[in-house]
N, C-alpha and C positions, 0 to 999 in steps of 0.2 A: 864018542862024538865030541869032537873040537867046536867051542863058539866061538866065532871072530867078533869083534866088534867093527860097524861102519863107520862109527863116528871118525874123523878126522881129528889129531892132536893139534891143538893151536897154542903158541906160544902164551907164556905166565902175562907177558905185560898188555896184550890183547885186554886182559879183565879190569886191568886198571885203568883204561878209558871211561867206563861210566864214573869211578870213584873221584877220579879227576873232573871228569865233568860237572857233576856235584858240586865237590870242593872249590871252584875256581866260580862257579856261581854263587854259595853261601858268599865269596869272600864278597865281589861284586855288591850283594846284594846290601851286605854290611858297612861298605864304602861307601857307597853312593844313599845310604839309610840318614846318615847324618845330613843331607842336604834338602831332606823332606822337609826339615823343619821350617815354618813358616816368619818368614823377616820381609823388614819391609824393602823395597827396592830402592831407595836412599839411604846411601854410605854416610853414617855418622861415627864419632868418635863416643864412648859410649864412657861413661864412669868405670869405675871397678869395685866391687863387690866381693866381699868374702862368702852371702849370705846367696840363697837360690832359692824357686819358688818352682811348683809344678807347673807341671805346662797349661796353660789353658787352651782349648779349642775352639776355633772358630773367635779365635780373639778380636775384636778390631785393631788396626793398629796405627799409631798415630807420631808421626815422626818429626821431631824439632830440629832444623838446621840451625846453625849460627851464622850467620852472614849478616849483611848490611842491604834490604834489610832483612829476617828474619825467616824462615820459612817453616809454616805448617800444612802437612802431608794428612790425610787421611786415607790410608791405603795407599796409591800412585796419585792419589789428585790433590792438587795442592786446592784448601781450601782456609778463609778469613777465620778469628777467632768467635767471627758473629754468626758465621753459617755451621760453625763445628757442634753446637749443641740439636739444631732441630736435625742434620745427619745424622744422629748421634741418635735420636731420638725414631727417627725414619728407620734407624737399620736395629732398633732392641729386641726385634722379632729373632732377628737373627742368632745375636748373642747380646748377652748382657756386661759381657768383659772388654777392658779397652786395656792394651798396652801401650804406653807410652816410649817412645825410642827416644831419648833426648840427646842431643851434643853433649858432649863435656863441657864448652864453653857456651852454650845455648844460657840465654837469660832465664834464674832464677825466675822474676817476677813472669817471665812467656809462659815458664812451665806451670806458675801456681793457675793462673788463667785456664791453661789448658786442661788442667788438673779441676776445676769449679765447674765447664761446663761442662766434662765429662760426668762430673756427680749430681750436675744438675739435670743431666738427661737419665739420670737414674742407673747409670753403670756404675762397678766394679773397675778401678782405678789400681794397674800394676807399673811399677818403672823399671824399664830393662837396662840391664848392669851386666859390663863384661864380666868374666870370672878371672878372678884375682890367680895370676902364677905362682 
């Protein structure tokens, strides 16, 4: 007695469709992973930094422009440096970390300010720093 088989032979590269498919999604996934990170939506020119700090989550984050005159960000809304502690103080539920974005040219004495009511409303004070090439 002879057995035939029914199956059908389908070409080698047929199988490498799922493999591919995988692969071309890791890569995606890995691309587009870097942009998860959390920044604030105002472009500033940022220091540079040898030194780096872990991430924190659910940071608030609080951004100094330089200009004329000056701008302070608390997430998207710009807010005075008299209303930034009791925000500050409204949102510690949330988290207790504040990142600072500062200008390169952004005034020294802005940021020390900014830097006071954030420790006065009982946060955790980080200043973000590009990474040195």
């Amino acid at each position: 007695m002879k057995l035939e088989s029914n199956l059908v032979l389908r070409p080698d590269f047929l199988y490498l469709a799922p493999l591919l498919n995988v692969v071309l999604l890791l890569l995606i996934f890995f691309l587009l992973n870097s942009n998860f990170v959390i920044r604030s939506g105002i472009r500033v020119d940022l220091p540079v930094s040898a030194s780096s700090l872990k991430p924190m989550e659910r940071a608030h984050q609080i951004t100094l422009t330089a200009g004329d005159p000056p701008q302070v960000f608390l997430g998207e809304r710009e807010v005075g440096i008299q209303d930034l502690k009791p925000a500050l103080e409204a949102g510690r539920d949330e988290s207790r970390h504040v990142i600072i974005h500062a200008d390169r040219a952004a005034s020294v004495g802005l940021m020390q300010e900014v830097q006071n009511a954030a420790l006065a409303a009982g946060c955790e004070v980080a200043v973000a720093t590009a990474i040195a090439p």
